[in-house]
N, C-alpha and C positions, 0 to 999 in steps of 0.2 A: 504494500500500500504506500502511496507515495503520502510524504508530509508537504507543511507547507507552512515556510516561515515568514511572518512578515516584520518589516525592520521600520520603527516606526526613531524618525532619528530625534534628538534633541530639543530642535528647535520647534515642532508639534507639542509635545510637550510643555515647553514651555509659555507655547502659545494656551494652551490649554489650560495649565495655571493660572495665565494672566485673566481669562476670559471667567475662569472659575473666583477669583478673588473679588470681591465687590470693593476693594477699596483703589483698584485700577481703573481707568475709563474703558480698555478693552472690552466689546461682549461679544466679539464673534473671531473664530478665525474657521480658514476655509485648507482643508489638505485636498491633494491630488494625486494620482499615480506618479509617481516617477521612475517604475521600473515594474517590471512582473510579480516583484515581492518588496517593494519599498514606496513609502507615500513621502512627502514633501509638502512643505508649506506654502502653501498658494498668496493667501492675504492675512490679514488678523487689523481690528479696525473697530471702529466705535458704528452706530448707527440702528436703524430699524432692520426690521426682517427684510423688508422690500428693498433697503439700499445696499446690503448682506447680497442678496440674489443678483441683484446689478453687476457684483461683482465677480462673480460665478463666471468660470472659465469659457466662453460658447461651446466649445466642442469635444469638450473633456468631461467624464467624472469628477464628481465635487464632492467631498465631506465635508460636515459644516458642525460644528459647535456654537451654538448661541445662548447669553443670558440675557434674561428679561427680569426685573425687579418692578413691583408695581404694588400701590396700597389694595387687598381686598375687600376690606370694609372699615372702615373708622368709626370708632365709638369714645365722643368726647374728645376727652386730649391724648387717647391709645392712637398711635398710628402704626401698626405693624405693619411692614413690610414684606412681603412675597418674594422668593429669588424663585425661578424656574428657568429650567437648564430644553433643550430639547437640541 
């Protein structure tokens, strides 16, 4: 049975981190193929879902990591916060 490794290098990673930390402005980064068993970092960038997609390779595979942070309901002077990752 054949394996199959994939090499996910550094710098995804770290984009990943960034996008995951809410005290950076990052919330999206985008990886791509860059070989039969290695992906690559495409973008990493602040913005909506829709400007996220904008950036999206035309004619390539896109992996996308996105955070969104938003109040879901406020009561009084509570304002909790929401992170969702997708």
């Amino acid at each position: 049975m054949a394996s199959f490794a994939l090499t996910i290098p550094d710098s995804i990673t770290n984009g990943i981190n960034l996008v995951r930390n809410d005290s950076t402005p990052e919330n999206y980064c985008i990886a791509t193929w860059d070989s039969d068993n290695s992906l690559s970092l495409f973008d990493i960038g602040t913005g909506s879902v829709n400007e996220m997609v904008a950036n999206f390779p035309p004619n390539d595979v896109a992996y996308a990591f996105y955070r969104r942070t938003f109040v879901q309901e406020s009561q009084g002077d509570v304002v909790p916060k929401t992170t969702k990752f997708c």
